[in-house]
C-alpha positions in Angstrom: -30.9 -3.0 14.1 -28.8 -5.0 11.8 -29.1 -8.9 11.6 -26.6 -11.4 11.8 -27.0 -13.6 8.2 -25.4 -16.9 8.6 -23.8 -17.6 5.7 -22.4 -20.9 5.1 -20.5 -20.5 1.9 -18.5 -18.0 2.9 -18.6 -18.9 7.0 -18.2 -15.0 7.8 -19.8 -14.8 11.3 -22.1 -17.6 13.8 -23.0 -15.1 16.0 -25.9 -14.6 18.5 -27.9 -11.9 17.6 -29.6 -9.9 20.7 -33.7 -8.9 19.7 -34.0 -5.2 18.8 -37.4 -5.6 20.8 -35.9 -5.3 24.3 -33.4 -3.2 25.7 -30.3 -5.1 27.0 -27.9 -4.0 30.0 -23.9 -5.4 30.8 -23.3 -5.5 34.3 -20.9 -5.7 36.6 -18.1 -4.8 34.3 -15.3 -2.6 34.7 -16.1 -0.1 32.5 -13.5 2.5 30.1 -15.8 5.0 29.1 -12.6 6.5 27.1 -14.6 9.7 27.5 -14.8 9.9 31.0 -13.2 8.0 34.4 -13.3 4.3 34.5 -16.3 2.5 36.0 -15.0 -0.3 38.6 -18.4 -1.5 38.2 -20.6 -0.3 35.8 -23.7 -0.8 33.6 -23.6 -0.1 29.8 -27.3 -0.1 28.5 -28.1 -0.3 25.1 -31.1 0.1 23.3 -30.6 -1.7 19.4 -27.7 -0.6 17.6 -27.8 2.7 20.2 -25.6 3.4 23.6 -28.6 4.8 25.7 -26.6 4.8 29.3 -23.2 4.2 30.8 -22.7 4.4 34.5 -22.0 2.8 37.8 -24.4 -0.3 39.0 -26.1 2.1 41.8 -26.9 5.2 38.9 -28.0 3.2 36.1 -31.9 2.0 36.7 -32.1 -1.1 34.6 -35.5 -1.0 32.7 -37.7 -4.6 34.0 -38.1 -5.7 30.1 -33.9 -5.7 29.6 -31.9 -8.3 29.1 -29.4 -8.6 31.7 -26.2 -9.6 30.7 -23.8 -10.6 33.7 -20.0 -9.3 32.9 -18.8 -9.4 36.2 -15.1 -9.7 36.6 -14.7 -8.7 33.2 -13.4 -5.0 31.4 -15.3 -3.4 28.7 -14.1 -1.1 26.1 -15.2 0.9 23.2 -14.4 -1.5 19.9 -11.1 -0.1 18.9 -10.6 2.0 16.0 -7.9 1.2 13.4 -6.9 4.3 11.4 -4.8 2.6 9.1 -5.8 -1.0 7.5 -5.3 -3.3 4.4 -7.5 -6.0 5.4 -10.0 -7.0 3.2 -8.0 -7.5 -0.1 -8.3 -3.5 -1.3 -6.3 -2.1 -3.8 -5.3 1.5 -5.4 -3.6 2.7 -8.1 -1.4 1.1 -10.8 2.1 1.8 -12.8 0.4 3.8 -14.9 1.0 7.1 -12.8 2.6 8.0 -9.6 -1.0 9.8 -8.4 -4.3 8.4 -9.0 -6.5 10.4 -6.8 -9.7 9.8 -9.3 -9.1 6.0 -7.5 -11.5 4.8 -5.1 -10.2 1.4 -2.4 -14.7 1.5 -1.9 -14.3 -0.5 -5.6 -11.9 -3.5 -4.3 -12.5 -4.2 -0.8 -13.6 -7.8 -1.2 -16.3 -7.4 2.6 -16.4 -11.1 2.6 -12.4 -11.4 3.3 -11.4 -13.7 6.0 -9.3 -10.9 7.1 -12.5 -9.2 8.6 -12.4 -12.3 11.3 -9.1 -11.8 12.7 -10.1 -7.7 12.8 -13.1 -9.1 15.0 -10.8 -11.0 17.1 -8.2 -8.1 17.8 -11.6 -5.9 19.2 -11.2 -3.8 15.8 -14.8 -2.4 15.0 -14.0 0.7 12.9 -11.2 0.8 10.3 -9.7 3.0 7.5 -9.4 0.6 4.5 -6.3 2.4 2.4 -3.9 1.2 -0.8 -0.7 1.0 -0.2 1.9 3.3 -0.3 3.5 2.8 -3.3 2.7 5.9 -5.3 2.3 9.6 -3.8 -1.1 9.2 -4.0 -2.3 5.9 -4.2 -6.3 6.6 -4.2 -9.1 7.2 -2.3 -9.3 5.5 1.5 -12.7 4.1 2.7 -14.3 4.7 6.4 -15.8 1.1 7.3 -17.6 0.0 10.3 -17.1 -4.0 10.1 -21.1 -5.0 10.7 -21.6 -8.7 10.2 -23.8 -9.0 7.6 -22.0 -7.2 4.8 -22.8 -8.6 1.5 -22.1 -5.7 -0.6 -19.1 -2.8 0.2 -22.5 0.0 1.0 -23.2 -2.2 4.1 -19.4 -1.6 5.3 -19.8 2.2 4.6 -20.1 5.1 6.6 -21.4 7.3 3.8 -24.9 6.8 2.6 -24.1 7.2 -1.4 -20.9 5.9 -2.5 -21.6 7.8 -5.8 -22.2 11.2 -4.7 -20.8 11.4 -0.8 -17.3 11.6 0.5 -16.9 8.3 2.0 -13.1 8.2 2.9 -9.9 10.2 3.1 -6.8 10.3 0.5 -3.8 8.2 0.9 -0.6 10.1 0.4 3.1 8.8 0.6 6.6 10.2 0.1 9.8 8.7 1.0 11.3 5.6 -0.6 8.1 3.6 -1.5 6.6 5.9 -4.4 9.7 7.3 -5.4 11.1 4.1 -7.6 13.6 4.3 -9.9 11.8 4.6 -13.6 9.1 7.1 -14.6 6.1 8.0 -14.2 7.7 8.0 -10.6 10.0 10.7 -9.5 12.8 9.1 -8.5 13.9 11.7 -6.0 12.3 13.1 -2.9 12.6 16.9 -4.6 11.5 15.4 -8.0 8.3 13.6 -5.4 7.4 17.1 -3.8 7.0 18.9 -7.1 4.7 16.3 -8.8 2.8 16.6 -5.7 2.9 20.5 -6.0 2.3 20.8 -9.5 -0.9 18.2 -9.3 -2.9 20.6 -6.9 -1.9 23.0 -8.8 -3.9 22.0 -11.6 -6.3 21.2 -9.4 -6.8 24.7 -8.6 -7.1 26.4 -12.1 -9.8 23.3 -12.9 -11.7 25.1 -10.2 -11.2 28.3 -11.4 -12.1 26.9 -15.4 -15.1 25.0 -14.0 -16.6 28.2 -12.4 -16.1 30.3 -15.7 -17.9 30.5 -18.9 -16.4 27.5 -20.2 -16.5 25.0 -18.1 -14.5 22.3 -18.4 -15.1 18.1 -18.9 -15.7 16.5 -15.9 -12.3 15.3 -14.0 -13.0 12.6 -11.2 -9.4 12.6 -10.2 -9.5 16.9 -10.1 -12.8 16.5 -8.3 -11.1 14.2 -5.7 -8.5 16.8 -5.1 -11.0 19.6 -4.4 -12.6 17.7 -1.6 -9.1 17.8 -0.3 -8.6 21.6 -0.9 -12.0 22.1 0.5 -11.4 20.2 3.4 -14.0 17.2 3.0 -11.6 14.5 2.2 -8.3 13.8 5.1 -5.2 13.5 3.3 -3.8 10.1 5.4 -0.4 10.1 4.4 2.2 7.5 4.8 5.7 9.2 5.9 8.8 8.2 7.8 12.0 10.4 8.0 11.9 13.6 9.5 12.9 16.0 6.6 9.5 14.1 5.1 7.8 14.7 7.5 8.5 18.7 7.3 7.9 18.2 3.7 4.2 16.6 4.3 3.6 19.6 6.8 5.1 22.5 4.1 2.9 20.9 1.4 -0.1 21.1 3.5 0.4 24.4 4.4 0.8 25.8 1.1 -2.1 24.2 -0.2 -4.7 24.3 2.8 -5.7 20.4 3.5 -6.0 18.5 6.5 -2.9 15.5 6.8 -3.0 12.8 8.9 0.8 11.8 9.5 0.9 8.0 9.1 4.1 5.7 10.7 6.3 8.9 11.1 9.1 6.7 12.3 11.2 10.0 13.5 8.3 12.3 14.9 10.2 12.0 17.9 12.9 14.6 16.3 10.3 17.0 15.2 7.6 16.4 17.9 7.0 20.4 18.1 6.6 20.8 14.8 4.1 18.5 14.5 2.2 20.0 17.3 3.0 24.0 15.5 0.8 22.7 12.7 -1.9 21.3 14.2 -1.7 18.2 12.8 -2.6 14.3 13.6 0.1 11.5 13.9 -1.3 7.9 13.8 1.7 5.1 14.7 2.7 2.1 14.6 4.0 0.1 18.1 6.3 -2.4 16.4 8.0 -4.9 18.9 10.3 -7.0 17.0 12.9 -4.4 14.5 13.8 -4.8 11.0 12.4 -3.5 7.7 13.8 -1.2 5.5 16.4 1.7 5.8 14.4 4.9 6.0 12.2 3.5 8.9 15.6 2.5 11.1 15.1 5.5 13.7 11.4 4.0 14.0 11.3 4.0 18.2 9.3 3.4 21.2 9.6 7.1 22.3 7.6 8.9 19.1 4.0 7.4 21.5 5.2 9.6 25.0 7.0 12.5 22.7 4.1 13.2 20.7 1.9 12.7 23.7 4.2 15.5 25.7 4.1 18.2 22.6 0.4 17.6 22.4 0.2 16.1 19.2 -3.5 14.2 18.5 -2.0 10.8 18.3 -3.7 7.8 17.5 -2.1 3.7 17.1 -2.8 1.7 13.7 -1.8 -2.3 12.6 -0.8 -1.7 9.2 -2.4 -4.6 8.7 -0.6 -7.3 8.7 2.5 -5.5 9.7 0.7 -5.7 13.2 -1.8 -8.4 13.4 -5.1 -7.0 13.6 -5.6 -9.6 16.2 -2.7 -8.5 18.5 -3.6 -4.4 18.0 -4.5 -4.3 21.8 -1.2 -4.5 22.8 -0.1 -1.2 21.1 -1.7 0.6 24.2 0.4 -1.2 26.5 3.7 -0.9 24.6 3.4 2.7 24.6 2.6 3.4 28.4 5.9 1.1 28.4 7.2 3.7 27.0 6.4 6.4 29.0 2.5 7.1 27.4 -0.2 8.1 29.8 -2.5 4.9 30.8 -5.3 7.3 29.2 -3.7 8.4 26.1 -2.8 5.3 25.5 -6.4 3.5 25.2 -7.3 6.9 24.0 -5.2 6.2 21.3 -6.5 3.1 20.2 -10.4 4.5 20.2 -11.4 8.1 20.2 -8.5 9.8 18.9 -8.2 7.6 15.8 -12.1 8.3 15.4 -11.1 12.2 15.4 -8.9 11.5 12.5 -11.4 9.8 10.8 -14.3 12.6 11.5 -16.6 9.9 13.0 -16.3 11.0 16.6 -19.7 11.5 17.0 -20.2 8.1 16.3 -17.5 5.6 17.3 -14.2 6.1 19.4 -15.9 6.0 23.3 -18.9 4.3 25.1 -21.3 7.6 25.4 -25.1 7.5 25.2 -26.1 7.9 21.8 -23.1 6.6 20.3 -23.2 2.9 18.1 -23.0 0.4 20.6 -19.4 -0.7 19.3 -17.7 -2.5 22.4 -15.1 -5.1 23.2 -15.5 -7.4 26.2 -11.9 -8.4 28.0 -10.6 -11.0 30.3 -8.3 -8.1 32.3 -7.0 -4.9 32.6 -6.8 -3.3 28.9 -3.1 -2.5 28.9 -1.7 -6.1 30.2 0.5 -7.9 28.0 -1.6 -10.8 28.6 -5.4 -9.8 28.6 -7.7 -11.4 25.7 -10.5 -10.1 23.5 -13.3 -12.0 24.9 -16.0 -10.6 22.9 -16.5 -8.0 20.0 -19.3 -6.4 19.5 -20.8 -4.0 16.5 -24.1 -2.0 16.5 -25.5 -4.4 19.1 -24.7 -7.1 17.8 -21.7 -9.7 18.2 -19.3 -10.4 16.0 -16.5 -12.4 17.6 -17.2 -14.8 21.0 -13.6 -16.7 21.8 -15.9 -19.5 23.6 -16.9 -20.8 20.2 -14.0 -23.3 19.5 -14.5 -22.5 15.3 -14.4 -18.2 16.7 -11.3 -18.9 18.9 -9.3 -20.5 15.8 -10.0 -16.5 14.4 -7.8 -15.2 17.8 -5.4 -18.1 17.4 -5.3 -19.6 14.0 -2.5 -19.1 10.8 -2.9 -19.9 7.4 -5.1 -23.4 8.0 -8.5 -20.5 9.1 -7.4 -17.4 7.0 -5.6 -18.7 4.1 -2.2 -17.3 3.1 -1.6 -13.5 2.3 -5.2 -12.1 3.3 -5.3 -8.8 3.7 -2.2 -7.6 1.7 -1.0 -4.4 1.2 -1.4 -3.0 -2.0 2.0 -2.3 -4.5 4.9 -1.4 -2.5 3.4 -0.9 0.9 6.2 -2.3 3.5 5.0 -0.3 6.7 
């Protein structure tokens, strides 16, 4: 089991770390499985970094050497997944191209970013760290689990060998963000579609050149796109009106990779379409309007229509278009909406998880799973229930009864320092 380092130069995490050599148990809670029924009063045992049981108080036997921690009267959940994040200072590509897919965000996330705190204090234990949106494909996301004692990116990752192992999705965009008005960029969304087109394209004949007698140099950026083709690497990409949403789902089709829709401000006009394909939407619950033109039809509804076609849907903060710290409250403004109570936490856990691949690991409190959990002061979908506690692989990260932890729920600029966590070029949600 990892161990919390306390670091005073950078002030990342004072944390209590619970001994590996003894098995611990949370009682009394009201438990959310995500995978099952909720608990009314349930024990989750864990053994290390390692879910070992979840049940009710009279099923669970307790072994005599565990620690017994005494949650009664509060709600535990699994620690929420964010499928789309910029904390952490990453960036992608540059003006040099409209596509960089040979660009990796694993090579500038800064792990010891202030902005991991207020991820801690929203209950965010799993993220995917992406550039921003402004270039059809800005680079290379990264799959992070958000483990207190990062000193280097590796002991973020997921992946075991940044060098050799697919450790992240792609981040795609079309719409008004990468389109621009000067070259390399297109300039128009036909003009967007065909660079996109023509790029795995050529990614296609470099797979048929490298498997002949004359191989070919070696392309990072071609080798990136294969992992797509292949089906190893998501394609996460960042889309608002509906014609570009079709356009995402046409480009997919023709060339055989896995999207994740991202934002998809008008799903709710092409909600069976979405479903047809197969394919993932991860959204954003905005409560206060405003932004820019193409994201106007952005509403409410797109969480209960895309629920209602069947559409695998998942929330994300866009951090910090939605605070990481507030991300809880996405759940509740969608059942608002008309979003099941289920699909709702679901969406904030084990279907973002799904998108991710990493199901078997994060997303719901099951035995064998990471023992990622959050610790809250009421029901999970009330407007005004707190993150109490955050925990990662065992350990905690974020306790809002430290006065210097409960400035990371409730501080500005005076804890975090202005800007951390910006998007990358162009990115405005």
């Amino acid at each position: 089991m990892r161990r919390l380092i306390l670091m005073a130069s950078t002030a990342l995490v004072a944390a209590c770390s619970v001994q590996a050599e003894e098995p611990v148990a949370f009682t009394g809670a009201e438990i959310h499985p995500v995978a099952g029924d909720p608990i009314e009063e349930g024990v989750l045992l864990l053994d290390g970094d390692t879910i070992t049981e979840v049940g009710a108080v009279n099923e669970v036997r307790v072994p005599e050497d565990a620690e017994v921690i005494d949650v009664s009267g509060k709600v535990i959940i699994p620690g929420l997944v964010d499928t789309h994040s910029h904390i952490a200072d990453v960036a992608g590509g540059d003006g040099a191209d409209a596509l960089h897919p040979g660009t990796r965000a694993l090579d500038a996330i800064d792990v010891r970013s202030d902005s991991a705190r207020r991820a801690w204090a929203g209950g965010i234990t799993t993220a995917n760290v992406m550039p921003g949106s402004g270039h059809l494909m800005s680079g290379q996301t990264a799959y992070v689990k958000l483990r207190p004692d990062a000193r280097v990116i590796d002991d973020w990752l997921f992946c075991d060998n940044p060098t050799e192992d697919v450790c992240g999705g792609m981040k795609m965009a079309n719409g008004t963000n990468p389109i621009r008005d000067s070259q390399p960029f297109p300039g128009t969304r036909a003009k967007a579609a065909e660079q996109v087109r023509s790029l795995f394209a050529e990614a296609e004949a470099y797979r048929e050149q490298r498997e002949g007698d004359d191989p070919p140099s070696r392309d990072l950026a071609k080798e990136a796109l294969l992992q797509v083709l292949d089906g190893e690497r998501t394609v996460h990409h960042h889309t608002h009106r509906h014609d570009d949403i079709l356009t995402v789902l046409r480009l997919a089709d023709e060339f055989g990779y896995e999207p994740v829709l991202h934002h998809v401000s008008e799903a709710w006009k092409v909600p069976e379409e979405i479903a047809e394909a197969g394919v993932a939407a991860s959204i954003i619950m905005i409560d206060t309007p405003g932004g820019k033109l193409e994201a106007v039809n952005l509403l409410w509804d797109n969480a209960p229509a895309l629920e209602e076609a069947g559409v695998d849907t998942a929330f994300h903060t866009d951090d910090l278009v939605t605070d990481s710290r507030v991300f809880l409250r996405s759940a509740g403004l969608g059942v608002r909406a008309g979003m099941s109570e289920a699909g709702a936490l679901e969406a904030l856990t084990l279907a973002g998880a799904r998108m991710m691949g990493l199901e078997d690991r994060v997303g719901s409190l099951e035995p064998g799973k990471d023992a990622d959990f959050v610790v809250l002061d009421g029901p999970p979908l009330a407007a005004y229930t707190r993150v109490l506690e955050t925990w990662v692989e065992g350990e905690q990260v974020f306790d809002r009864d430290d006065p210097e932890q409960r400035e990371w729920a409730t501080g500005g600029t005076s804890v975090f320092g202005p800007g951390t966590g910006a998007h990358g070029h162009g990115e405005q949600q």
